[in-house]
N, C-alpha and C positions, 0 to 999 in steps of 0.2 A: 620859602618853599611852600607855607603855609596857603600863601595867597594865590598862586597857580592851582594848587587845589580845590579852593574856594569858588574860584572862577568858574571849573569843572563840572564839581559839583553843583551851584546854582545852574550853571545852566542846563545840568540832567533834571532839577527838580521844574522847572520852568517848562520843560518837555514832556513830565507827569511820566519820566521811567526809572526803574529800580534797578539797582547793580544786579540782577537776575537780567532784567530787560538788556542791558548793556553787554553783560556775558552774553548772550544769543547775536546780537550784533556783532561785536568786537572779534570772537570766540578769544576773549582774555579773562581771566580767572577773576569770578569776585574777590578775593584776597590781594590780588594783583589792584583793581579797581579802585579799592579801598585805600590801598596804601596812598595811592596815587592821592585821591583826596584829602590824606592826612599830611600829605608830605615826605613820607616814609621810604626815600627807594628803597633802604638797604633790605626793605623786603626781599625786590627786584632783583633776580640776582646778578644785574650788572647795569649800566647809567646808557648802555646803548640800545637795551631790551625799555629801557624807562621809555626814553623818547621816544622810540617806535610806540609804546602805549599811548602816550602824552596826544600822539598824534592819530590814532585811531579813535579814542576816546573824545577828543576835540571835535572831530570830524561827524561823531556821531550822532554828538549834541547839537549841532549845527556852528559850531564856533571857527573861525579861520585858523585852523592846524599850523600853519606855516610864520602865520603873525604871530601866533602865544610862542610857538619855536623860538622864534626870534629874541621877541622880546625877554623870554626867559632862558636863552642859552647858557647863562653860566651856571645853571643849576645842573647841566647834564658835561661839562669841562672832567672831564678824567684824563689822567695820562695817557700817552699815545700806548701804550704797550696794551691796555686793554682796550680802545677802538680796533685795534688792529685783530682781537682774538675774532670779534663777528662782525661782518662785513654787511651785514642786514638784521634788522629785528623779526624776528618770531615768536609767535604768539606762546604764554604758560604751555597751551594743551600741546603744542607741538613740541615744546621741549622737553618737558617730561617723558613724554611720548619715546623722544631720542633718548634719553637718559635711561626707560627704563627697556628700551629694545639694547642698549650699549651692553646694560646688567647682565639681561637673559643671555645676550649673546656669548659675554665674558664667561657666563657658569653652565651655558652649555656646549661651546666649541671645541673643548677636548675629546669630551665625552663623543660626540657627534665625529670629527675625525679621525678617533678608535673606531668606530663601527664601520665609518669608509671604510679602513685600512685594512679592515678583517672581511668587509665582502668584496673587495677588489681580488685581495689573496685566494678567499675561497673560489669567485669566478674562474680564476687562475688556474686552480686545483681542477674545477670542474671542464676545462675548457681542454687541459692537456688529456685529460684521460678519455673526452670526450673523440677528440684526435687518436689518442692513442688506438682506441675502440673498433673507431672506422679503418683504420689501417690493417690491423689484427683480426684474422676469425678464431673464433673459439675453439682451443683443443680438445676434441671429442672426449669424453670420459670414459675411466677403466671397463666402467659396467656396462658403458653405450657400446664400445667396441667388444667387445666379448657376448652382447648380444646382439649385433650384428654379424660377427661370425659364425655364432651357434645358428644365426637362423638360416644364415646363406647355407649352413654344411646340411641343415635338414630338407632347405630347398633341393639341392644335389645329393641327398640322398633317396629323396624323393622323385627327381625326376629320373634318375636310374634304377629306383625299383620300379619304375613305370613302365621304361626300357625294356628290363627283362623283361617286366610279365608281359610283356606284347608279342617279344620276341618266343616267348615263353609258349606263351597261346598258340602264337604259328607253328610252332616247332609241332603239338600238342595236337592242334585241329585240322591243319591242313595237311593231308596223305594223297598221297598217289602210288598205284600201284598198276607195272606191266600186266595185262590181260592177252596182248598177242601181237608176236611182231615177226618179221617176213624180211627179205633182204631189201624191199624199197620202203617198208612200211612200220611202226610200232603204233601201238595203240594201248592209251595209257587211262585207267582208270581214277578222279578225282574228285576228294570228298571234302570239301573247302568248310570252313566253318560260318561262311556266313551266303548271301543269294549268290555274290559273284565272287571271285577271283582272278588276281593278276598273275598278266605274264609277260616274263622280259623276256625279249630274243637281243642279244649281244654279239659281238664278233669280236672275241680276244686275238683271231689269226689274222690274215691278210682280206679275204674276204669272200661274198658268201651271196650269192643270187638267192631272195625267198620270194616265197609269195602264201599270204599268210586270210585263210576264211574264216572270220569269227562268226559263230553262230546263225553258218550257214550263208553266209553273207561276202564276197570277194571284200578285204578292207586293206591290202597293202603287196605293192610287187615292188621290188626294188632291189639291187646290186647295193647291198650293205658292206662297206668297209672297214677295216681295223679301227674299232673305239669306239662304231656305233652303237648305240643301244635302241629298241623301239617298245614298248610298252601298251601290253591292252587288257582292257576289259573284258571279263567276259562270265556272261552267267550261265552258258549250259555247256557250248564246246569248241574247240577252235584247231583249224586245221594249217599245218604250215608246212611248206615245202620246201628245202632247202637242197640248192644247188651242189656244195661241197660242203656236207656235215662236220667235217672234220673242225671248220675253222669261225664255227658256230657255237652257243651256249645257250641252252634254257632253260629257266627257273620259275617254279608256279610259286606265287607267296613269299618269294627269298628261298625257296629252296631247287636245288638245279637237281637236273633229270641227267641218269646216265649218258654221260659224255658218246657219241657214235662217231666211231673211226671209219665209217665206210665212203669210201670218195667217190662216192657217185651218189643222183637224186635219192631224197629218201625225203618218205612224208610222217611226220609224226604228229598224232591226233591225242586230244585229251578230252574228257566230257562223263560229266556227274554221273 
């Protein structure tokens, strides 16, 4: 065993390199190298890892790898149960290498498949309620609906004191009052609260030929029938002639003027 070594060695030192020099070539462990020149495999941790050294080592020295094989095969004869465990030689660095990725793996895979198992679950967790979420809208709270109603009942309380006082105002500011009236004629005096005021002429009866002059101006002749209404402006006076008073109505402001039962023409005038 000695003399395979020997061989080895002489011819590294004949090359002028050092088991350093050899490790960067090889990448085999100088302890590995060594043994090799002492003889040593049981360093080696196996007689198939030897020869694969036996044969990089040879090769690097410049020696015929395949001839010292030969010639020295029975120094690498182990039973078949252990050629069979590696099927290729690999270098110290790379086995260690394996041996100590095997360790880490061994002392941290539990550990590491706990963590899966607890963020898979949590995802789980987050993922149903995520679902749940988009499906479901939020039931308004006690305090949210209670001040939603309080504010709606001040809104409607509000827009009905507004109501009145409007109505309030009309009732208040707008008067009129008879000055002189005749059997075709009334004339009616009006003190409105602002530059103009309205006037509806309606027909609750059957119907009602008028013809009606705002401020001084012809603005409407027409055969008004049950349910019409007409409506005007007016800022100083307005004069309206109705065919069959009876089946007529007029209101300045919202407020309606003494009903006239006489069924014949009759003009009734109004003006500030």
């Amino acid at each position: 065993m000695n003399e395979l070594g020997d061989i080895l060695k002489n011819a590294r030192l004949k090359k002028g390199m050092t088991l350093d020099d050899l490790q960067e070539i090889t990448k085999i462990r100088t302890r590995y190298l060594k043994a090799i020149e002492d003889g040593d495999f049981n360093v080696i941790p196996a007689l198939v890892y030897a020869k694969g050294f036996v044969k990089s080592y040879a090769e690097a020295v410049g020696l015929d790898a395949n001839e010292l094989l030969k010639k020295y095969s029975y120094l690498f004869e182990e039973s078949k149960e252990k050629d069979d465990v590696v099927q290729h030689a690999t270098t110290p660095l790379e086995e260690e290498s394996s041996f100590d990725l095997s360790a880490l793996l061994k002392r941290f895979i539990k550990p590491f498949i706990g963590v899966l198992v607890v963020c898979i679950f949590a995802f789980g967790i987050y993922y149903m309620i995520n679902q749940i979420n988009k499906g479901l809208a939020p039931l308004p709270s006690t305090e949210q609906s209670t001040n939603n109603a309080t504010h709606k009942s001040q809104n409607q309380n509000k827009n009905n004191t507004t109501s009145n006082n409007v109505y309030s105002n009309n009732e208040k500011t707008t008067t009129f009052s008879l000055i002189n009236s005749t059997k075709s004629e009334f004339d009616y005096k009006v003190s409105p609260v602002a530059d103009s005021y309205k006037v509806d002429l309606s027909i609750p009866g059957e119907k009602c030929w008028v013809s009606v002059k705002v401020d001084g101006v012809n603005t409407y002749q027409y055969l008004m029938t049950s349910g019409m209404i007409k409506t005007f402006d007016v800022k100083n006076s307005i004069e309206i002639l109705m065919g069959n008073p009876p089946d007529a109505k007029i209101t300045v402001d919202g407020q309606e003027i003494p009903h006239i039962d006489i069924p014949a023409p009759v003009t009734v005038k109004l003006e500030k």
